[in-house]
C-alpha positions as CSV (number, residue, x, y, z in Angstrom):
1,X,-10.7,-14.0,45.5
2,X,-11.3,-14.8,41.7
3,X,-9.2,-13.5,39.6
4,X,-9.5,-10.4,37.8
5,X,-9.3,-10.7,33.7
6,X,-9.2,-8.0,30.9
7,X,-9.9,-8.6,27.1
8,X,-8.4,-6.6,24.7
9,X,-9.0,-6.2,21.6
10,X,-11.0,-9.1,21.4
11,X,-14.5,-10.2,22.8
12,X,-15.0,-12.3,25.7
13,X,-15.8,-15.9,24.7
14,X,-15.1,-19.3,26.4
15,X,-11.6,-18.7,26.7
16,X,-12.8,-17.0,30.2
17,X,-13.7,-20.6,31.4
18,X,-10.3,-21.9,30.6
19,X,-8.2,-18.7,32.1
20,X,-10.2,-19.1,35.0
21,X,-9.5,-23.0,35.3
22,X,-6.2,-23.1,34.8
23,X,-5.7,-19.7,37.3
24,X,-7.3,-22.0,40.0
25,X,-4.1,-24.5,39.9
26,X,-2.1,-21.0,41.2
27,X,-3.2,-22.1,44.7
28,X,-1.5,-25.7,44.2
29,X,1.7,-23.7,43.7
30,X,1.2,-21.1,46.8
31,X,-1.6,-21.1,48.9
32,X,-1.1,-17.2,49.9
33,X,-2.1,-15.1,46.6
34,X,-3.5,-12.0,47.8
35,X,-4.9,-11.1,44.1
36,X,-4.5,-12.2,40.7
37,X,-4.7,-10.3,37.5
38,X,-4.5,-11.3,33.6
39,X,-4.7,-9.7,30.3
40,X,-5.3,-11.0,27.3
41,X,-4.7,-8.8,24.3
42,X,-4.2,-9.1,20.5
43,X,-0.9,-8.9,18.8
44,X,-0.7,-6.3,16.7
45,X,-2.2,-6.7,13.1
46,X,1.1,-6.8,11.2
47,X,2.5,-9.9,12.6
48,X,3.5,-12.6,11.0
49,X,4.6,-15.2,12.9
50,X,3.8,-17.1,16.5
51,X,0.4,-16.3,18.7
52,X,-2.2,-14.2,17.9
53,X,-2.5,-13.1,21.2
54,X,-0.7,-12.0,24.2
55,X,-1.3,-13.3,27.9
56,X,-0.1,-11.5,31.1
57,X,-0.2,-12.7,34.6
58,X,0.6,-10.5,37.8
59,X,0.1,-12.7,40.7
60,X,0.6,-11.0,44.3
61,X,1.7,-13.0,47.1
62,X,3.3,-11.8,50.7
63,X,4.6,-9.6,52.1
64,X,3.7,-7.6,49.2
65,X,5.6,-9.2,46.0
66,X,4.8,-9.9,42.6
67,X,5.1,-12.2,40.2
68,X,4.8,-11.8,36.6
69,X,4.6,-13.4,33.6
C-alpha cells in the first residue's frame, strides 16, 4: 500500500517523489507495515531559526502499533 501524504500549507511539488522514495526504504526496516502516513507542514511564519517545514511519520505495524516520528 503507498503511503498516504498530506501538504500543508504548502503546494505539492517534487518533494512528493522524494517522500515517496525514501518511504519505500520503511520496508528494508520491517517488512510488515500495515499503512503509512506523512505530513508535511510549514512552520509557522514567525520563526527564526531551523527548518521551514515540519515532517511527521505514523507508521503502523502489527499487532496494531505505531510508530511515530
Amino acid at each position: 500500500m503507498p503511503p498516504e501524504i498530506t501538504f500543508r500549507g504548502l503546494e505539492k511539488s517534487d518533494d512528493e517523489t522524494h517522500i515517496l522514495k525514501k518511504a519505500g526504504k520503511l520496508d528494508d526496516i520491517h517488512h510488515g507495515i500495515i499503512s503509512c502516513r506523512e505530513t508535511v507542514e510549514r512552520a509557522q511564519e514567525h520563526q527564526r531559526s531551523g527548518s521551514p517545514y515540519r515532517a511527521r511519520v505514523i507508521v503502523r505495524i502489527p499487532p496494531n502499533k505505531e510508530l511515530i516520528g
